[in-house]
C-alpha angles and dihedrals in degrees: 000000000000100000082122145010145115138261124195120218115184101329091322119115116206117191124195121179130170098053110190139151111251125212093286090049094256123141105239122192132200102216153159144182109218118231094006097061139345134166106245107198089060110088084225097049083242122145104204104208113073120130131215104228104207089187094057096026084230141128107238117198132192096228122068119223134189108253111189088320100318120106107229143171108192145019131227125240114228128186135340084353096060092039091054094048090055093049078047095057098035088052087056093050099043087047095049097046090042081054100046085047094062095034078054100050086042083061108041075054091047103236081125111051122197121251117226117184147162114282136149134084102214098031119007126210138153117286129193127231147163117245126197098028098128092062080066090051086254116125124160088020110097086100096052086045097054096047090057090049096054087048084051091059104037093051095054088053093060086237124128123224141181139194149147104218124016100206086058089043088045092045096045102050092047087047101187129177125214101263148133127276094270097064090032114114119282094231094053120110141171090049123196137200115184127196104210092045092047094045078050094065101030092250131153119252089256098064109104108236090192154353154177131249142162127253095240101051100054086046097029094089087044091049095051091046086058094049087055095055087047097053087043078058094049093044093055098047092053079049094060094032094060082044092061087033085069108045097049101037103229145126107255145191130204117204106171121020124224146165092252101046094234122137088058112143120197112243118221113232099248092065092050107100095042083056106051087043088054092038093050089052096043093049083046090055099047089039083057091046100046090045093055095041091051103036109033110012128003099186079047091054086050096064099051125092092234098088097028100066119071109245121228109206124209113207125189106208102209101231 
């Protein structure tokens, strides 16, 4: 590819070499221009911070050099040089977020567990935290990783979510205090107690210094909680659906329920019985849904298309 390679400005020839993305998904260069300008405390005369710039097609360095009397701090990127950088750059992103998204849905299914262990100098408490990630050319990313997995399972549940940093959202809903095996959650496993942390923090040998734990068992609670408020939503607006239903007489469908019982469209009566037939089955399939998510898997319930679909209730109002 385009980890490495030389453009020449003027006479001038510029080499970068070790082209990576860095944490904020940027393609960083080491580089230098030999007899112009070298870093002279690298062995190799390299300066390592150099970004490629997609907007401009250009190189941008943080030193500024004199270029034929003019003070500079980048070079742009013409032709088939600049077109095959970008390809370049554009191969590295797609390839990282194509990564992030399936170390995110191994974790939603739990293939991944999160980490939590002791941290802090002042006050300690369990932190979580992704392992392994390197091995997936992913370093400084866990945070990024776990943020798209708690979107993932939130989505499939139909349930929204919002946060600002997903190591305080993660710690907070698991809420665990430092303790011994015996108050620790029911759903931790791999636990660890290390010497050298305990003796850190003056703790006894019992005190548990780390553990694993899925996803879904530390938002599962929190997302059927959500569910609930949702259904209490739908109730209500059925409620107030079958209440306008009998006043005016009519056949109705409701397509979005909310509190307020707007968005409901009168049904000719010709359309009725294909309605309630699809409206009965409909109900049926979310009633089954709803029932195994709740009762036997949650992270099962969450693949499945029940929940998923927005469900357009008929109602017959008796008149």
């Amino acid at each position: 590819m385009t980890a490495y390679f030389e453009i020449n400005k003027k006479g001038i020839n510029f080499v970068f070499t070790n082209g990576y993305l860095n944490q904020q998904d940027r393609l960083v260069y080491a580089w230098k221009a030999p007899g112009l300008i070298e870093n002279y405390h690298d062995p190799q005369g390299l300066f390592y911070d150099a970004e490629y710039d997609p907007e401009r097609r250009a190189i941008i360095m943080q030193e500024k050099f004199d270029f034929r009397g003019i003070m500079a701090k980048g070079v742009g990127l013409e032709g088939a040089v600049g077109e095959k950088i970008d390809r370049y750059y554009q191969f590295l992103l797609s390839k990282r977020l194509k990564t992030i998204e399936k170390l995110a849905e191994a974790v939603v299914r739990g293939k991944i567990s999160v980490n939590f262990s002791l941290v802090g100098s002042n006050s300690a408490h369990y932190q979580p935290w992704l392992h392994g990630l390197r091995k997936h050319d992913l370093p400084d990313q866990e945070t990024r990783v776990l943020a798209e997995a708690i979107r993932c399972a939130y989505a499939r549940a139909g349930v929204e979510v919002s946060f600002s940093d997903p190591i305080d959202f993660l710690e907070g809903h698991l809420n665990q205090s430092i303790t011994s095996t015996e108050y620790m959650h029911p759903k931790a496993f791999n636990l660890t107690f290390d010497s050298e942390i305990q003796a850190y923090y003056g703790y006894e040998k019992e005190i548990v210094t780390g553990f694993d734990i899925k996803l879904l068992d530390i938002i599962s609670q929190v997302i059927l909680e959500e569910i609930e408020k949702k259904e209490a939503v739908r109730q209500r607006a059925e409620a107030i659906a079958f209440k306008q239903c009998r006043e005016c007489g009519h056949f109705l469908i409701v397509g979005k329920y909310d509190e307020t019982g707007e968005n409901i469209v009168h049904l000719p009566m010709s359309e009725w019985k294909a309605a309630q037939s699809a409206f009965e089955q409909a109900r049926m399939r979310q009633l089954e849904d709803i029932l195994a998510g709740v009762e036997k898997d949650l992270s099962a319930y969450m693949e499945t298309e029940g929940f998923k679909m927005a469900v357009v209730g008929a109602f017959y109002c008796g008149c």
